[in-house]
C-alpha positions in Angstrom: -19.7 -32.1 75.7 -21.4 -30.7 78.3 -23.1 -27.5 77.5 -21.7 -25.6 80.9 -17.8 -26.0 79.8 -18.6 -25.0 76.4 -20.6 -21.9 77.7 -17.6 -21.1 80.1 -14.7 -21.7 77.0 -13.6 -18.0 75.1 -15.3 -17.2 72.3 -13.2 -17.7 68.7 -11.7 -14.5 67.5 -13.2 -12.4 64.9 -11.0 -13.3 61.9 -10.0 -10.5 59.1 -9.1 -10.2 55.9 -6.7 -8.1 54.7 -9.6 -6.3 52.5 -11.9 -6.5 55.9 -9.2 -4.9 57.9 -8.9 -1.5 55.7 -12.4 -1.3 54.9 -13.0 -1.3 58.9 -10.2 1.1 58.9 -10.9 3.4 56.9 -14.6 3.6 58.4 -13.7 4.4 61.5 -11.6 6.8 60.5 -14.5 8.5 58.8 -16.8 8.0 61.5 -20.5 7.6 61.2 -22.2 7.5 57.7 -19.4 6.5 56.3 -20.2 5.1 52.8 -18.4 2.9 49.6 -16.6 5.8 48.0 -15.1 7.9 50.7 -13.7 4.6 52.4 -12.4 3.9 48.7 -10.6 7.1 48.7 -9.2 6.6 52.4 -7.8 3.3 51.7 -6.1 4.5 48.4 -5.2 7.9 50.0 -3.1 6.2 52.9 -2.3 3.1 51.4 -1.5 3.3 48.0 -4.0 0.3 47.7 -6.3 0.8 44.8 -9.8 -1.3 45.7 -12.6 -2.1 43.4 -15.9 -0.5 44.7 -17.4 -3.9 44.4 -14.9 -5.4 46.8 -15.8 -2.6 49.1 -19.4 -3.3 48.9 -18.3 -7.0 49.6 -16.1 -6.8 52.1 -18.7 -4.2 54.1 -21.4 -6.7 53.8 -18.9 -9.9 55.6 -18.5 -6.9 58.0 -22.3 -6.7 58.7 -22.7 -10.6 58.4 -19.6 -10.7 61.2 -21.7 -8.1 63.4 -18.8 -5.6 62.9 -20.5 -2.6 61.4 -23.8 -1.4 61.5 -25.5 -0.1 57.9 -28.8 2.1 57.3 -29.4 4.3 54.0 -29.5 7.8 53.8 -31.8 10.0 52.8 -32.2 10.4 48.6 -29.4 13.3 47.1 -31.4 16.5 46.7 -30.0 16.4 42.3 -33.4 15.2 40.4 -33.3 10.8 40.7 -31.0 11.2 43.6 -30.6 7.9 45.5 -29.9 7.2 48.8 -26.8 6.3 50.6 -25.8 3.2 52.1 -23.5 4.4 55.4 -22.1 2.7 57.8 -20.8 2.5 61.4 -18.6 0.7 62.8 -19.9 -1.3 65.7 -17.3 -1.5 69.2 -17.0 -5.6 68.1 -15.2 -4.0 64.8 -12.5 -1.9 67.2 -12.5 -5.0 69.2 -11.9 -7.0 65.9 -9.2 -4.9 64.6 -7.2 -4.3 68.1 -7.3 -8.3 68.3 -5.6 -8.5 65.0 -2.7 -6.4 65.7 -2.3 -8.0 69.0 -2.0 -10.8 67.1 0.5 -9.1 64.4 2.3 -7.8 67.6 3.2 -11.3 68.8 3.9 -13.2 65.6 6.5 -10.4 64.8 8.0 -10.4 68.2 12.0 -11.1 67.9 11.7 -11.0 64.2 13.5 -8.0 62.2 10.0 -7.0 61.7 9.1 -5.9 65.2 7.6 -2.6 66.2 10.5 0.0 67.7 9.8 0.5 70.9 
């Protein structure tokens, strides 16, 4: 295919998981250096949705791999063999990511009993 049409055609949507989705959440919601166990917390706080911290860890590192969130560690904890953080932001692709997907919600639930009120 000619490379001109391809560079011209839109680019394939950022797919989520459902896990991907309320990690993201939840770290935006906390903002810059956002870490494992406060986004734990947020998701089980608003959700009811109990997470493992190893799906957390998981589903922040497809983030990074997707170029969704940025990551960098913190400084060591000042308590004698305090370690450092990992934290996180989320990257303007992520809000993009996560307004695509309930765009998408939005129209699949359009004229079905499940549609936003208005």
């Amino acid at each position: 295919m000619n490379a001109k049409y391809l560079s011209n055609m839109p680019a394939e949507p950022v797919r989520l998981t459902e896990v991907e989705q309320l990690v993201l959440l939840a770290a935006l919601r906390l903002g810059d250096g956002a870490y494992a166990v406060p986004i734990r917390e947020v998701v089980t706080r608003n959700t009811g949705i109990s997470l493992s911290r190893g799906s957390i860890y998981v589903a922040l590192d497809r983030l990074k791999a997707k170029g969704l969130v940025e990551s960098w560690f913190s400084e060591p904890t000042a308590e004698p063999g305090g370690k450092a953080r990992r934290l996180f932001r989320v990257c303007p692709e992520g809000v993009s990511a996560l307004r695509a997907g309930r765009r998408a919600m939005d129209r699949l639930s359009a004229g079905t009993t499940m549609e936003r009120s208005r």
